[in-house]
C-alpha positions in Angstrom: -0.2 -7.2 11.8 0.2 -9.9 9.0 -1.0 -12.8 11.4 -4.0 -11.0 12.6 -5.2 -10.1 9.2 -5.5 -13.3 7.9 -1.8 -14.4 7.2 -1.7 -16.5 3.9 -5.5 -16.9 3.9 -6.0 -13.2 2.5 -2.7 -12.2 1.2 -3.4 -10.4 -1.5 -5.4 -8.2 0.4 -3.2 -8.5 3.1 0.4 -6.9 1.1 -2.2 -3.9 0.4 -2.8 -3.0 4.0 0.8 -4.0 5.7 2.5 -1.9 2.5 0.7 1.2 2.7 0.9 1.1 6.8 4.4 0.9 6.3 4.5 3.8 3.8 2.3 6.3 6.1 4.4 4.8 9.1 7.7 6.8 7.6 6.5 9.5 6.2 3.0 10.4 4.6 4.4 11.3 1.3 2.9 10.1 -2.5 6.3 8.8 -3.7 6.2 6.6 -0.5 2.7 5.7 -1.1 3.4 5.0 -4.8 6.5 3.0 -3.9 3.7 0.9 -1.2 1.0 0.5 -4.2 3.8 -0.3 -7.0 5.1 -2.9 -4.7 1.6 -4.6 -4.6 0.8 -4.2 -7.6 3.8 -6.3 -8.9 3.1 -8.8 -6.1 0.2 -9.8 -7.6 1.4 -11.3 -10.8 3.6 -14.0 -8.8 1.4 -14.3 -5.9 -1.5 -15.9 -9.0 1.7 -17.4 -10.9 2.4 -19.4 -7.3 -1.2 -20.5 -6.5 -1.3 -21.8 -10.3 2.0 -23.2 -10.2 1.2 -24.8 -6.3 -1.8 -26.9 -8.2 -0.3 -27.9 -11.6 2.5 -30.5 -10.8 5.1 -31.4 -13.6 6.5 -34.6 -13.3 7.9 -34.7 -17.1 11.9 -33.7 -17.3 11.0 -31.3 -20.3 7.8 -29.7 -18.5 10.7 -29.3 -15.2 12.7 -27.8 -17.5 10.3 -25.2 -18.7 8.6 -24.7 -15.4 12.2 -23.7 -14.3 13.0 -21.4 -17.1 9.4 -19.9 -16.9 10.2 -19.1 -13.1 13.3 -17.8 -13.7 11.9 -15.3 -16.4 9.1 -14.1 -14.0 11.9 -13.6 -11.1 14.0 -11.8 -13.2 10.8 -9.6 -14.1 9.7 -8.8 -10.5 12.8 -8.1 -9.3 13.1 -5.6 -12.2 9.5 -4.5 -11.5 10.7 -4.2 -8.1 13.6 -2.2 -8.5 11.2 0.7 -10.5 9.0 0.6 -7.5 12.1 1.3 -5.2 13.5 4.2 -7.9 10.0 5.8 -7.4 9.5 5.3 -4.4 13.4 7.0 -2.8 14.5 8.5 -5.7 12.5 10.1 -8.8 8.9 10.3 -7.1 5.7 9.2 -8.9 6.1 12.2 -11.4 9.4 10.9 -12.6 8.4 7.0 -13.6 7.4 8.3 -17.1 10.9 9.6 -17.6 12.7 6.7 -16.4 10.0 4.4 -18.7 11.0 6.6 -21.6 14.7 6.8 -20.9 14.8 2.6 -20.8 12.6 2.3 -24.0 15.1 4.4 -26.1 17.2 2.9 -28.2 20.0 3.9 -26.0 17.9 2.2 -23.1 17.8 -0.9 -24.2 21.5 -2.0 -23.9 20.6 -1.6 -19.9 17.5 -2.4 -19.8 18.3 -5.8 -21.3 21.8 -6.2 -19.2 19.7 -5.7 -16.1 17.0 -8.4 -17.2 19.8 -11.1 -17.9 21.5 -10.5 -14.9 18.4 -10.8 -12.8 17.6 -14.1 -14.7 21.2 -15.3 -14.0 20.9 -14.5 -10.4 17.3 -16.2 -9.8 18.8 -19.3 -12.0 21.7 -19.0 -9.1 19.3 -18.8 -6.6 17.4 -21.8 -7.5 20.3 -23.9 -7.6 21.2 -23.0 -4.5 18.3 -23.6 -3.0 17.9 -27.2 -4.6 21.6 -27.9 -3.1 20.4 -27.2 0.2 17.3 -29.3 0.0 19.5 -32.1 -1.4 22.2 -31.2 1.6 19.6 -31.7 4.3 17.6 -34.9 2.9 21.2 -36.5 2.9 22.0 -36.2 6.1 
């Protein structure tokens, strides 16, 4: 379905038809549907970050630093983003996001809310490193 739509040629619009085909395909239910949209929705943030990103190339050690540390803190949002759209989505419905949203933004909320963000940061820090050893691994060889 991807491939005949346009592939990477019309993405954006692309994620918008392929998520909410998958959404009616299980079940035609508004959480699912919300969980479809959400997911688009925060696709589109690093889908525009990417396409910047692809045409701006850093070739200082501080700006690869940066560029690095910005990218980590944009993972570590999206996956977080993510994670809401999958609570709404299977678990508290449309109707519920304002409680979660409330629950996270009290100042009992936080504590989480911030554990969850570094951890997410750590693990898309891990992830690039990884995936910068296995680059190195395979131009070795």
């Amino acid at each position: 379905m991807y491939i005949p739509l346009g592939g990477t040629q019309t993405k954006l619009l692309n994620v918008w038809v392929i998520f909410t085909f998958v959404a009616v395909w299980h079940d035609l239910e508004w959480k699912l549907l919300s969980w479809a949209w959400l997911t688009c929705i925060f696709f589109i943030p690093e889908m525009i970050v990417k396409s910047t990103t692809n045409t701006l190339k850093v070739e200082s050690s501080v700006g690869k630093f940066l560029y690095r540390e910005l990218s980590a803190v944009a993972g570590a949002v999206t996956i977080t983003c993510l994670m809401v759209a999958n609570l709404v989505g299977f678990v508290i419905g449309s109707s519920g996001i304002n409680w979660l949203l409330s629950k996270f933004l009290q100042k009992e909320g936080l504590p989480t809310l911030g554990g969850m963000f570094i951890t997410f940061y750590v693990g898309t820090k891990l992830m690039f490193h990884i995936s910068d050893a296995k680059k190195k691994h395979i131009h070795s060889r």
